[in-house]
C-alpha positions in Angstrom: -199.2 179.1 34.7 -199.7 175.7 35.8 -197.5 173.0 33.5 -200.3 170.3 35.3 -201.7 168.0 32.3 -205.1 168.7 31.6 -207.6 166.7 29.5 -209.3 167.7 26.6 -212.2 166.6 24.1 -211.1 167.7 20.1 -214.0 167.2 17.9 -213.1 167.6 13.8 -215.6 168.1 11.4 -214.2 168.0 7.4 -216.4 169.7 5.5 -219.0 168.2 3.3 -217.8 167.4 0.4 -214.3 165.9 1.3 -213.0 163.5 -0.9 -212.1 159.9 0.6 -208.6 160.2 -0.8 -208.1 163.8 1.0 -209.7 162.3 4.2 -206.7 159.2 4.1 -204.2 162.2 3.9 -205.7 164.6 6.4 -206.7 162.3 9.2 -203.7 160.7 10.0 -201.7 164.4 9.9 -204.5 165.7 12.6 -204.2 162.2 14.7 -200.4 162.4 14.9 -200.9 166.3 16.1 -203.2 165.6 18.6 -200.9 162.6 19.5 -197.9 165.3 19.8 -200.0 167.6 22.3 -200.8 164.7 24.6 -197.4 162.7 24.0 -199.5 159.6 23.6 -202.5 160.0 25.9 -205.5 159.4 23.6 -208.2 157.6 23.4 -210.7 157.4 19.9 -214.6 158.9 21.2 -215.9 158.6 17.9 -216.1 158.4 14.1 -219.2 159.4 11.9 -220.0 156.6 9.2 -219.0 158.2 6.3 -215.6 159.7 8.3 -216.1 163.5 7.5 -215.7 163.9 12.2 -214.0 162.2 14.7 -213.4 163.2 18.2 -211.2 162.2 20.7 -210.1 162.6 24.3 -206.7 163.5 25.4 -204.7 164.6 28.0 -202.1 167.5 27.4 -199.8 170.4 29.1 -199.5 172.6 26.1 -201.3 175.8 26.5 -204.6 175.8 25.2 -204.2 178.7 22.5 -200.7 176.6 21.1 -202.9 174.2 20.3 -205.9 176.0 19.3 -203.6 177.7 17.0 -202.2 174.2 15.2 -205.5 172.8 15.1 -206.6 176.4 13.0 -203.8 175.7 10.7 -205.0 172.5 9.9 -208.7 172.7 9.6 -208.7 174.4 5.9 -211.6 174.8 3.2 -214.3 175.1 5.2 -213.5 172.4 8.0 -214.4 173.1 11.6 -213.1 172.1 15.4 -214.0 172.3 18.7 -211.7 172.2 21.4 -212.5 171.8 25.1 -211.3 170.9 28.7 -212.7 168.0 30.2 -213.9 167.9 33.9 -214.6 164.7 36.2 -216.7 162.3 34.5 -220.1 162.0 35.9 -222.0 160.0 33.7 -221.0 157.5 31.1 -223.9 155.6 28.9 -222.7 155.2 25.6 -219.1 155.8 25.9 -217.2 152.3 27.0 -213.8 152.3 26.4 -213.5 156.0 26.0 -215.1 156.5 29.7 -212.6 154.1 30.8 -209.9 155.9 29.1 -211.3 159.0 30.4 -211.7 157.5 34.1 -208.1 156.7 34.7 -206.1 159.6 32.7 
């Protein structure tokens, strides 16, 4: 097993019908877990309007099922994630600063 820092896209999606107020409790709880994985390397991809999905790109050692595993116990009520390794960037329309991000981590 290689302890090499990989990067990774995490894509949350709340479900529906979750409140505002639960949202302003349950964000900042996933962001500082994904922040723990990567010790600090993040970067933002994006943020639906209404802010029931985010996604962001980060780079990490831990073991993909360690954090598959933390990410399950998080996403509750009907919530969903997606977790996957991210290769070499070939294309970038759309993306700015996290293509940037993304180009030099």
């Amino acid at each position: 097993m290689s302890d090499a820092a990989k990067r990774y896209l995490v894509v949350i999606q709340f479900k529906g019908d979750t409140r505002l107020s639960e949202l302003a409790k349950r964000v900042p709880s996933l962001q500082d877990l994904i922040s723990a994985f990567s010790k600090g390397e993040m970067e933002q991809v994006f943020r639906s309007p209404e802010g029931l999905s985010f996604g962001m790109f980060f780079k990490s050692a831990s073991p993909d099922y360690h954090m598959r595993s933390e990410l399950n116990r998080m996403t509750i009520n009907g919530d969903s994630f997606l977790l996957c390794e991210v290769g070499n960037l070939t294309a970038n329309k759309g993306l700015g600063r996290p293509a940037t991000w993304l180009q030099r981590h």
